[in-house]
Structure formats: structure tokens, C-alpha cells
N, C-alpha and C positions, 0 to 999 in steps of 0.2 A: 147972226150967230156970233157969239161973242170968243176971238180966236185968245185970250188970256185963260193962263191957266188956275183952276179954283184956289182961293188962299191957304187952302191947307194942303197942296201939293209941292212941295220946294222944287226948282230945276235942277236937274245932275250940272253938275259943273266938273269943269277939270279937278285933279288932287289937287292939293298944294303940296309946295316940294317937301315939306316931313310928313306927307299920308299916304305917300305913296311906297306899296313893300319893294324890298331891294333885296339882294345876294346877303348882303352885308345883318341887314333886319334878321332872315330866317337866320343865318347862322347866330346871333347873337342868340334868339328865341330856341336854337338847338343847345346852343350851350349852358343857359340856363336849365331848360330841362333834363338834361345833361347833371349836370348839377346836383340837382333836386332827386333826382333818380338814386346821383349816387350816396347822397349823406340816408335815404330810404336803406339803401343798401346795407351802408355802414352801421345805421340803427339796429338794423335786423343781424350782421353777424354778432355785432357786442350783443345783443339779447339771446339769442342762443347759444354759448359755449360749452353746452353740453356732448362728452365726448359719445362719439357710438361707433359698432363694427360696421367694417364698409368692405364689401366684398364685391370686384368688378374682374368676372375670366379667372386671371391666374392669379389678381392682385387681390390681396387683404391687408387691413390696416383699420388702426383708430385714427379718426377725422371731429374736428366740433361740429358738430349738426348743419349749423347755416354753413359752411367750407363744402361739407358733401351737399347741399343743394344746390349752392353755386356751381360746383362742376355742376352737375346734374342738368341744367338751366342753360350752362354753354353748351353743352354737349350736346342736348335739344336742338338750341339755337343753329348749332353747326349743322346738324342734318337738318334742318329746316332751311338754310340758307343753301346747301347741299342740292337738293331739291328745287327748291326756286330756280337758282344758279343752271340746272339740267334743263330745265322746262324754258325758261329764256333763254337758252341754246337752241331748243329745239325748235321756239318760233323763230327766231331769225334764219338760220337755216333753211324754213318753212319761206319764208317771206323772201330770201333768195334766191332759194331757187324756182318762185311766181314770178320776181322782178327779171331773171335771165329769161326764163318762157316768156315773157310778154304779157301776162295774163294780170291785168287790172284786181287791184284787191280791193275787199270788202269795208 
């Protein structure tokens, strides 16, 4: 039995030290997407500056269209992260009060 491995297989090797991902790597790659998100953004409110009625509870006013999406988008985001934020509360909690009982988790 021949123990070499076929020539069209390469060996894993260690990274070399610029292939390997760092703290440093993602955030650069966050802040370019970052970035990129935001001049998307900017494209979209100069393109729509058309004004419209914006009616929120007791508040009315004129807004340019993309400015009332943008809230619209945070405001989402907020109860979205609202939620999340509730629910990761609740497992830990959850996961505390297993690790005080003694009780091995899943």
C-alpha cells in the first residue's frame, strides 16, 4: 500500500502569517462594508427628495420620502434589536438558573 498521497490532493499546512483572519482583518472588512452601505444610502436619499405628509400618533409633518424611510428602517431596526435584546435575556437567565441547579445543558 502505497502511504503518499494522490498528486492531485495538496496537504493542509499551517496559514502563513497574512492568511490567517485576525480582530483587526474583520473589522477592517466591517468597515468597508460599512462604507459601502453608507454612500448605498446616500445614493438613495439624493434620489428621492420628494416631499410627502407623514403622520406618526399625535405627530404630522412634511418629510422627503427617503428621511421618512430612514426613520421608518430605524424604528424597525429598534424593535427588532428590542426583541432580540429580550429574548438573549431570557436565555441567559434560562442557562443560570440550570448552571445554579446543577443541571448539565444540552
Amino acid at each position: 500500500m502505497d502511504s503518499n498521497p494522490p498528486p492531485d490532493v495538496v496537504p493542509e499546512s499551517e496559514p502563513l502569517p497574512g492568511e490567517s483572519r485576525t480582530r483587526l482583518s474583520g473589522a477592517w472588512t466591517a468597515v468597508v462594508i460599512g462604507l459601502v452601505a453608507l454612500v448605498v444610502i446616500l445614493i438613495f436619499i439624493l434620489q428621492n427628495q420628494q416631499s410627502v405628509q407623514v403622520s406618526f400618533l399625535v405627530f404630522s409633518g412634511h418629510l422627503p420620502l427617503a428621511v421618512a424611510l430612514l426613520f421608518a428602517m430605524i424604528l424597525g431596526a429598534l424593535i427588532v434589536f428590542a426583541f432580540g435584546a429580550a429574548r438573549l435575556l431570557q436565555l441567559r437567565m434560562v442557562a443560570g438558573r440550570a448552571r445554579r441547579q446543577g443541571t448539565p445543558h444540552s
